[in-house]
N, C-alpha and C positions, 0 to 999 in steps of 0.2 A: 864118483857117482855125481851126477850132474842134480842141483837143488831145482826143485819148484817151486812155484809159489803154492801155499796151501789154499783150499776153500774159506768160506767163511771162518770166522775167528772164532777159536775158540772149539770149534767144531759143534755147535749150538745150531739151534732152530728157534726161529722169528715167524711167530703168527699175531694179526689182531685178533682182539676179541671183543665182542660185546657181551657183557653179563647180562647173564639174564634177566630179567625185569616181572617176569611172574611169582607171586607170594608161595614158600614154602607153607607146610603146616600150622607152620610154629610163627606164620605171620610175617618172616623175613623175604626179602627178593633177592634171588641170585643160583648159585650153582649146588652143582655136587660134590658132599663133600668127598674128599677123596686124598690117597700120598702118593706119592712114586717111593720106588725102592731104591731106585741105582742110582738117580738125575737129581740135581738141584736146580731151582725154577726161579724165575725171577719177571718180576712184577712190573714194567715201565707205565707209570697211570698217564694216558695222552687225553684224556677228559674224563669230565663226569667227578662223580664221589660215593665211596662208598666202606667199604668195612675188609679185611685180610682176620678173618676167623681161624684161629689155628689150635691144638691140640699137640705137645710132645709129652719128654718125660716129666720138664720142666713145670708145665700145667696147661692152662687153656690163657688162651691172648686175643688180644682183638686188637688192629690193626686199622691206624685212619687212614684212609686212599684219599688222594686228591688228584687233580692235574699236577705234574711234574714228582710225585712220589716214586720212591725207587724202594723195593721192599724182595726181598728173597728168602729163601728158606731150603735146607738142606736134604735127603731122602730120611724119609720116614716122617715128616711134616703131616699131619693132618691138617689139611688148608680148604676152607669155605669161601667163596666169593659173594662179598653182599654186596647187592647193588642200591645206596641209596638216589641215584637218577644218573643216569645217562652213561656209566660206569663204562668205561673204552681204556682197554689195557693190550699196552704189546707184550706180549709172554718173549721170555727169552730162555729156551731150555736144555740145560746142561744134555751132553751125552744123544747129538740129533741122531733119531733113529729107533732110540731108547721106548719113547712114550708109545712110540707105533707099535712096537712089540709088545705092546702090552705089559709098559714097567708101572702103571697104575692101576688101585685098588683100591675101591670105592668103601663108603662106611655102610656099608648093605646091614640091619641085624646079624647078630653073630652066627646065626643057624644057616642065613644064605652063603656067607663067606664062607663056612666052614665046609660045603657042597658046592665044589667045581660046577656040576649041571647047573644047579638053581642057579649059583652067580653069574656064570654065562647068561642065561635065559631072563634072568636080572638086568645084567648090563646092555645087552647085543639090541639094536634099537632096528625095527624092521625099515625095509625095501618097501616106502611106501609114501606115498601123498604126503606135500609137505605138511600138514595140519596134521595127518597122523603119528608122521614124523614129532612134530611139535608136541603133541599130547605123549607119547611113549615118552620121549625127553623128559618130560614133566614128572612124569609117574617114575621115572628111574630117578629122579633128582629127592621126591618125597622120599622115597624108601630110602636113600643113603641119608637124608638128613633126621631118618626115624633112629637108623644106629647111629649116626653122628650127636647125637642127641645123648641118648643112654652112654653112651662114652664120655660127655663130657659133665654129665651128672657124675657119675663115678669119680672123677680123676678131680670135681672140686670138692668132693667130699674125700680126697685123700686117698681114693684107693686106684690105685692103677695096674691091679689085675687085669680088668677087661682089655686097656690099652694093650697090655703084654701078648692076651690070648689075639687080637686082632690081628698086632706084629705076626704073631706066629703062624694065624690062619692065611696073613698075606704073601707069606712068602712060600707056606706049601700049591696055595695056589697057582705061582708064578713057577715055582721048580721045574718044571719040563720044560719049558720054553727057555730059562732064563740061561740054558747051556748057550744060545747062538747069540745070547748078550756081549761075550768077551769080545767075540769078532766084529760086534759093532763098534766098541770101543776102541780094539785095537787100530781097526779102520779110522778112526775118527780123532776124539782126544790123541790118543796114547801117539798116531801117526803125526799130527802136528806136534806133540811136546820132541819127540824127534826130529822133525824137522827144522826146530828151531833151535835144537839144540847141536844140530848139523852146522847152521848159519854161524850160531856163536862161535864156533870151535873154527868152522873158512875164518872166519874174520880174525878169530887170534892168528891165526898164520897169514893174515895178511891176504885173504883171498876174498874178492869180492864177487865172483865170478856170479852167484846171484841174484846181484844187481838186473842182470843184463836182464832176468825175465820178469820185472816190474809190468804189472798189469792189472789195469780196472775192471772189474766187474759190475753190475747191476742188477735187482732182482727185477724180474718182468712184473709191472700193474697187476693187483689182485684185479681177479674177473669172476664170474660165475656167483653161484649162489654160492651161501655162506653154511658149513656144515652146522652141526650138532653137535657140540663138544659135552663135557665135564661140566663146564665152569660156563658155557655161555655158546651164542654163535659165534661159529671160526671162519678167517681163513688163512692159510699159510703161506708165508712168503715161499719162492724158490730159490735157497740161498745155497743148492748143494755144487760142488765142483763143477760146473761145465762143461769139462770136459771128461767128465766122469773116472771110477776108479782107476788107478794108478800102478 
């Protein structure tokens, strides 16, 4: 069977971001808090400075960002992006494909998470004028950081109940969907750890064969407006195979 080269490395997705810059509740600037289930995320800071707020079982952390900081964290990470000025970070995110399918889940109160409806109607940010766009973004960022909040009171006073019940509300939320998860994986990770481990094995036999389809890629110029994320305004690189599935 003749080797390819694979896609991007890793099988990951590369977006900039800008974090937010308007004050939560609680007087902080930046995003929502929120985990992934399946993906582990990683921080590359290309300006600015600001804070990596996070939440496991371990307890609650806070994290200095600076230009050239490299910071990651693994699924089930509850992670907040503060921005103390100018905060510009390239995401690099395990499992590309994953996030879009909806492998994240925002720190909404316990009562909305725990209601597929309301969480949807929570998170889903309408088809609308950028300013309204901007205000809905706002308001879904206070309310995650209202439970973000209550979760992280609990867990420094020792109890990590509520973190458990959260766990648990995230992942019934995510259940229906998370069946076409495998296939992303398999497509992605699991098909490069194969593919590379095809290479090693030609090459113990002496086969280079390859070699022969050594080739450069490049992602096209971001352009367009800059979406609405989580964590700030995005935009994504295009780093998927070129010449598409295989």
């Amino acid at each position: 069977m003749p080797l390819t080269p694979p896609s991007f490395p890793g099988a990951t997705s590369v977006t900039l971001l800008d974090v937010y810059d308007d004050a939560a509740p609680d007087g902080l600037h930046g995003g929502s808090p929120h985990m992934h289930l399946a993906s582990t995320e990683c921080y590359v800071v290309v300006g600015g400075r600001g804070e990596l707020h996070t939440i496991d079982a371990g307890g609650a952390r806070e994290t200095e960002l600076g230009e050239g900081s490299v910071v990651w964290f693994t699924p089930g990470t509850i992670h907040r992006a503060v921005n103390h000025g100018d905060l510009k970070v390239l995401v690099v995110m395990g499992n590309a494909g994953l996030p879009e399918a909806g492998d994240a889940v925002m720190t909404f109160p316990a009562d909305i998470v725990a209601d597929p409806e309301r969480y949807a109607a929570a998170a889903t940010l309408p088809a609308a004028p950028l300013q309204a766009r901007a205000d809905a973004a706002a308001r879904r960022r206070d309310l995650a950081v209202e439970g973000y909040l209550r979760l992280r009171a609990a867990v420094d006073a020792g109890d990590l109940a509520p973190l458990r019940d959260f766990h648990a509300a995230a992942a019934a939320l995510v259940k229906q969907r998370a069946a076409a998860w495998t296939g992303i994986v398999e497509r992605g990770p699991a098909a490069q750890a194969a593919h590379s481990l095809d290479i090693t094995r030609a090459l113990a036999r002496g086969d280079a064969a390859h070699l022969a389809s050594a080739a450069v890629s490049e992602a096209p110029a971001l352009t367009g407006e800059r979406g609405f994320g989580m964590c700030g305004r995005l935009r994504a690189y295009e780093v998927s195979d070129p010449r598409g599935p295989r």
